[in-house]
N, C-alpha and C positions, 0 to 999 in steps of 0.2 A: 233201376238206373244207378249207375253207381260213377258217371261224370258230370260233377256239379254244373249245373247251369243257370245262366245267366238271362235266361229269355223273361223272366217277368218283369228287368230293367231293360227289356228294348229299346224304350224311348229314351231311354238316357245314354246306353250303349253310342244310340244312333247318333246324339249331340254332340258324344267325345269325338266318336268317329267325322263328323263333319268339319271337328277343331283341331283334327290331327293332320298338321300338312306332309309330313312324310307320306300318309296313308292316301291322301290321297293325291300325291302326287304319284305312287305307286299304280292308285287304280287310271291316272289317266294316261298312262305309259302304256297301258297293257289293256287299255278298255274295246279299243277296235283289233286287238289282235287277233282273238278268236272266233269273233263277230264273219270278218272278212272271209276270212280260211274256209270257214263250215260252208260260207257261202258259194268261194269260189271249188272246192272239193264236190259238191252238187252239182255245179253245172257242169263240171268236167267229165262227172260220170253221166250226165244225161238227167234233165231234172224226172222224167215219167219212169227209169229205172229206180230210182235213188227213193221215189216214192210211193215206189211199187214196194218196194221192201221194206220202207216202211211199214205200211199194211202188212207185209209178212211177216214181220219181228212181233208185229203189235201180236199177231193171227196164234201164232204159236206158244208167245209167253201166256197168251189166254188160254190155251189148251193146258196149257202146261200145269197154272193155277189150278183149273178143274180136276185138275188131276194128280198135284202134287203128293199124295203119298202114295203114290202106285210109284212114283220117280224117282222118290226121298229113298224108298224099298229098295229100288231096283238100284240107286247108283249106291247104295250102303254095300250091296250084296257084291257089287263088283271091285270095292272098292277091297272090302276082306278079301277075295279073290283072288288080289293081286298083293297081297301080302301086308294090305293096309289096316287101319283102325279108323271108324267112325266112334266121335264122343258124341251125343245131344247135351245141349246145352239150352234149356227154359230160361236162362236170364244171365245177364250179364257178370251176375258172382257165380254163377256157375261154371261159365266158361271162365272166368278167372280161376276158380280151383282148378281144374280140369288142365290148365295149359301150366300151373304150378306144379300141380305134381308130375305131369312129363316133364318139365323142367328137372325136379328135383330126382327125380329117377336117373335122370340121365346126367347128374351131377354137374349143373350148368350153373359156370360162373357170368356167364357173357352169352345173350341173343341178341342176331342179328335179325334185322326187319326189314322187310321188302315195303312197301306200300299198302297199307290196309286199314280201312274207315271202320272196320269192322271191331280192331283191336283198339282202334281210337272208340268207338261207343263202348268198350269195355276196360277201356281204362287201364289197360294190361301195360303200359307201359310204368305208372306210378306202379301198380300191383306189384309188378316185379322187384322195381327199386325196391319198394317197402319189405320185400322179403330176402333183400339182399341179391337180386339177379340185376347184373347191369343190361338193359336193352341200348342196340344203337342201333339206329335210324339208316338205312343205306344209302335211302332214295335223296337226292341232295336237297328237293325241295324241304322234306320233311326233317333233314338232318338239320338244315340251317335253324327251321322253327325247334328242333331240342334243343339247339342250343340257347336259343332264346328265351325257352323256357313256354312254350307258344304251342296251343294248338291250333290245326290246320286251318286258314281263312278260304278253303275252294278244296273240294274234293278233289281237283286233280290235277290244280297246281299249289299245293299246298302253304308257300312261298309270295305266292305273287301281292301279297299285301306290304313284302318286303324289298328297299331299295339298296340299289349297288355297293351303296357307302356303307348302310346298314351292314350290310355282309360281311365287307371287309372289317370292320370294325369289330362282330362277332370273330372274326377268323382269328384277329390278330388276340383277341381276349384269351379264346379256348386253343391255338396251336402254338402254346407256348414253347415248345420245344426245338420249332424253328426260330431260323434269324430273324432275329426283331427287326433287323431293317430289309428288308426283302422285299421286293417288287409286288404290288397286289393292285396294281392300277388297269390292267385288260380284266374282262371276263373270260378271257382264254387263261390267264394265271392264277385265278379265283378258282374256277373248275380244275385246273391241275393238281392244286394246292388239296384240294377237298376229295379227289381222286388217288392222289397219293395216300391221305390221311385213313381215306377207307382203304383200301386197299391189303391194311396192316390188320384192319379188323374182322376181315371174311376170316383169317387162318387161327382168329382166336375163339371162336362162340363155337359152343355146342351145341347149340341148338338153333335153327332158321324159320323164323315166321315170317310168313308171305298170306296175303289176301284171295280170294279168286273172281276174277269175273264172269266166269261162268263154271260151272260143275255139271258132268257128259253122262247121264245116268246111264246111257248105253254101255260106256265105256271103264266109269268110275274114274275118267281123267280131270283134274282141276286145271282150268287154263290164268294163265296170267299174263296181260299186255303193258309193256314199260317201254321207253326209249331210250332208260341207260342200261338195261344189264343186268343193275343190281337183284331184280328179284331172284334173276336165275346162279348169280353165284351164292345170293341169301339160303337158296334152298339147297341147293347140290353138293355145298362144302359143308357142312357140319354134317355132325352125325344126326341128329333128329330133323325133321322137317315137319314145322305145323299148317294145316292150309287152316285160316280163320274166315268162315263164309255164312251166309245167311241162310236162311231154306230157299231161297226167293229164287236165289242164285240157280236153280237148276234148270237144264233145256234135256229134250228129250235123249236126242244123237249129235253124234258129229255131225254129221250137215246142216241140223239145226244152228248150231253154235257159228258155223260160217256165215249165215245170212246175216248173225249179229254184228259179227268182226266186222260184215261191210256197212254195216250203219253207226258203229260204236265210233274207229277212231274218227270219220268221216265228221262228224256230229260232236268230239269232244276237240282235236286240236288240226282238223283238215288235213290229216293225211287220209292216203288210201288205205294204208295198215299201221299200225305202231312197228317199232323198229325190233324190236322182240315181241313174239308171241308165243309163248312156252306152255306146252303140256306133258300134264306131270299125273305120272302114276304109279302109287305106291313105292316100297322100298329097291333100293339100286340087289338087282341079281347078280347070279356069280358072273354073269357075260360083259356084266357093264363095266364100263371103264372109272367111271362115277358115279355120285350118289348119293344119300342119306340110308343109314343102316335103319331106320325107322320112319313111316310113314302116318302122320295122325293128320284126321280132318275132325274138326270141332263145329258143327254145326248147329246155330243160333238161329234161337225164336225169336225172344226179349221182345212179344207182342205183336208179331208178326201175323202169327194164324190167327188173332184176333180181329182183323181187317180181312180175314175171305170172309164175302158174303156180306160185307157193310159196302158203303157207298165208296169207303176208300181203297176195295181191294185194287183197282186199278193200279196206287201207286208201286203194287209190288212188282209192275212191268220193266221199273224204273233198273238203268242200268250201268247209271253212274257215272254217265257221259259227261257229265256239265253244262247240257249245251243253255237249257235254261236257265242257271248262274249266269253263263256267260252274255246272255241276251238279257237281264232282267234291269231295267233301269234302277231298280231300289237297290240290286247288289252291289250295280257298279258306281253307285254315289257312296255308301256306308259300308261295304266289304261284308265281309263274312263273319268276321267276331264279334261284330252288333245280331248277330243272329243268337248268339248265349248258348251255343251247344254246338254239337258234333255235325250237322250237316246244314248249309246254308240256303239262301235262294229260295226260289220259289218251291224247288224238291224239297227243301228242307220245313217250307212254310207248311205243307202239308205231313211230311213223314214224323217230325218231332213233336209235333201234339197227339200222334198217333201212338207214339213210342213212351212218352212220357208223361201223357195227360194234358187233357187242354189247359185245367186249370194252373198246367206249368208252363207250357207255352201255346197259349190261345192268343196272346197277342203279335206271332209271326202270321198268321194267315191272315191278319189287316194288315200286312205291309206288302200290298202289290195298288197298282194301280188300277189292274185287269184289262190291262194294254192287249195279252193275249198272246204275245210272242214266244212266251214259253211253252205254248201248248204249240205253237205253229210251229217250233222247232224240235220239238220233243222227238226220235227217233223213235220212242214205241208209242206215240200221239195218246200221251196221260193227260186227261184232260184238266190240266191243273186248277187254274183259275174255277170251274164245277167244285170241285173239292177243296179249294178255301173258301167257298160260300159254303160251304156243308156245313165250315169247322167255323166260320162267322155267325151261325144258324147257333150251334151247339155253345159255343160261346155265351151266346144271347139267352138263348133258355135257360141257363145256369146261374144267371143271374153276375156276371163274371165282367160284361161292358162295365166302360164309366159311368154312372148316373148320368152324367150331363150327355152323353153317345145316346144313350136310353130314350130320353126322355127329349132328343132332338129327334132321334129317329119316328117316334108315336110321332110327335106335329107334323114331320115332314110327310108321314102315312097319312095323319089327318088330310092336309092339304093338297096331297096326290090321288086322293081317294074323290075327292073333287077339282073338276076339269075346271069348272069356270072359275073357282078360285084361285087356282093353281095359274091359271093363266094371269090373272089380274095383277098378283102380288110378284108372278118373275116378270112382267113388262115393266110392272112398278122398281124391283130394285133393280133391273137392266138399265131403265132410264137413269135413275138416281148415279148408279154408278157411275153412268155413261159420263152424267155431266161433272161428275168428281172427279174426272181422273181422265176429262181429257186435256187438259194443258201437258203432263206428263204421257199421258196412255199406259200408265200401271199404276198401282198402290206397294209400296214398301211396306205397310201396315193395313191391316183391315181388324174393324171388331168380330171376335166372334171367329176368327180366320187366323188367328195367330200359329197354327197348328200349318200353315201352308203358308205364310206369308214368311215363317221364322226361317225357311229353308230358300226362297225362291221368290222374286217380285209375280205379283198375279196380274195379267194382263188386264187394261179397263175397255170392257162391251164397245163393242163397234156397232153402231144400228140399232135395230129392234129386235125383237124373239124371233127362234126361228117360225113358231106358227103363225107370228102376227107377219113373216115377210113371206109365208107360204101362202096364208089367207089372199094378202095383198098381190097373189100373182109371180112374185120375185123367186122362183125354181131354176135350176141350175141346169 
């Protein structure tokens, strides 16, 4: 691991994040946006199509798993074939060396970046500074948080924790070159402004890193979907091009890879396709009009193949959609930087204990409710909420809960472990309640409850228990 994280202060991440009203006037601008889209992009395609392929996406990245180094083989071998280079890379300083010294071969003062979580878990953008490489950012979401000094709050809007004024404000800080008094007041002149500014920068890097979201072992092609552009002139204009990708990342064929496109943008921002969908193979031939005169793929474990065959290999279906960020009530209260590492949400609740050890972040996978909507929306249907009980489990045996978690949970086992007690003592503080808190019908405070009352009023009991109004007849 080599980007520092902040998940063992979740709970406190979480308190700033509730007391930062930019942030979350941010998230409530943008909380139904993605929400709606996925929704209405489903019915348009037909919901028993839409969840047919579901089932299909899920059908083949499991194939794929079983079978990943027959695939890892075979898209390695086509990838040299076509005049390319596979690096492996066991851990995040590795592909840090690895994408240094192409760097440094290729005597690069300046790389350009397309969008990739993959070079964010490996830190290559500090890596580089630190070695004297400037990296810059293409994709706008992700340019604005460099400047900011920020890493991404949403795998795939990386930005969206950021507000309009915020922006303008970085703009006017870092494009000092322009008139200090210049119109920045539309988002049509914000985006110009940040269009012209990259623009100057494709013609200066030697070298372009881009992400992949899928990799064609058929083919040895790496695809990449964006809706400004930038990945494809990150890759085409410099002289080197790096794809930074996971192993996870691979599907068998091209037509494999389609049935995903139709679940991927559907499921992350409701469109039918992303507005660019680019495949790339190897270095530009004598035929081509363009190009990179070198092609490298770097392909990352960083703990990966340690999850086939454990209860979490499932997660590696995952395909970086968002759609689970976008639906998770926990994300869309505290954002994504109260998650203390490189990926958020409920994906993140399980992939980051997985990658970095639970003892580093065992307290993301108690932050869901288990509402369930993540799995209900999930395009390759990972069964999320299943595997934060895993890493809740693993948590517990390590001895890693709070005492006072601990040792509320043993009573509550005690007391559920018997019926008739169980019963006696919820009709009893059901009643008690009832009668506290009906002049209001909430508590702003409760003892013992400070942990849910500090964020939210708790409603006060209406009635009796449900088994004492099911005993009594009262069924719906």
């Amino acid at each position: 691991m080599t980007v520092q994280s902040t998940t063992p202060q979740f709970k406190q991440n979480t308190k700033d994040a509730l007391k930062n009203a930019n942030l979350q006037t941010a998230l409530r601008d943008t909380r139904n946006g993605f929400v709606g889209k996925r929704a209405a992009a489903r019915e348009k395609m037909g919901v028993d199509e839409f969840e047919g392929l579901r089932d299909a996406a899920r059908d083949l990245k499991n194939h794929t798993l079983a079978n990943l180094d027959v695939y890892l083989e075979m898209y390695e071998e086509q990838v040299r074939a076509s005049g390319g280079h596979v690096h492996w890379a066991k851990t995040a300083e590795d592909a840090q060396r690895i994408v240094l010294d192409i760097c440094r071969k290729a005597d690069a003062k300046t790389v350009n970046k397309g969008k990739t979580m993959i070079s964010e878990e490996c830190g290559i953008n500090d890596f580089l500074a630190e070695n004297g490489i400037k990296p810059v950012e293409t994709d706008l979401g992700e340019y604005i948080i460099q400047l900011r000094g920020e890493h991404p709050s949403h795998i795939i809007a990386p930005a969206v924790h950021v507000t309009v004024p915020e922006v303008r404000d970085e703009f006017r800080k870092a494009h000092t070159h322009l008139d200090a008094d210049r119109n920045l007041d539309g988002l049509d002149t914000l985006l110009k402004e940040a269009r012209g500014v990259l623009r100057e920068k494709y013609f200066e890097a030697e070298v372009g890193i881009t992400g992949a979201n899928m990799l064609i072992a058929e083919t040895g092609q790496s695809i990449i979907v964006t809706n400004e552009g930038n990945g494809d002139l990150s890759q085409s204009l410099p002289r080197v091009h790096i794809v930074m990708a996971s192993l996870e990342k691979i599907v068998p064929t091209l037509e494999d890879s389609a049935t995903i496109l139709r679940v991927l943008a559907r499921s992350a921002t409701g469109q039918d396709m992303s507005v660019y969908t680019t495949f790339s193979s190897g270095p530009r031939r004598a035929t081509d009009p363009d190009g990179p005169e070198e092609y490298h793929v770097v392909l990352l474990d960083n703990g990966r193949t340690d999850m086939i065959g454990t209860e979490f290999q499932d997660m590696l279906r995952c395909i970086r959609c968002g759609a689970c960020i976008n639906h998770c009530p926990v994300y869309q209260t505290v954002g994504g930087h109260a998650y203390g590492w490189v990926y958020p949400g409920p994906m993140g609740s399980v992939l980051t204990p997985s990658l970095i050890g639970v003892e580093e972040g065992g307290q993301l996978p108690n932050a869901s409710t288990f509402c369930g909507r993540c799995e209900s929306v999930c395009p390759m249907r990972i069964p999320l909420p299943k595997m934060m009980r895993h890493w809740r489990e693993r948590e517990f045996e390590k001895n890693l809960t709070p005492s006072a978690m601990r040792y509320g949970l043993k009573a509550w086992a005690f007391v559920a472990k018997r019926p008739w007690l169980y019963r006696v003592k919820t009709r009893a503080a059901i009643m008690a309640l009832g009668l506290l808190g009906r002049r209001k019908g909430r508590f702003a405070a409760l003892p013992l409850a400070s942990g849910w009352t500090g964020g939210r009023d708790m409603p006060a009991p209406e009635g009796d228990t449900f088994m004492a109004q099911w005993k009594a007849g009262k069924r719906p």
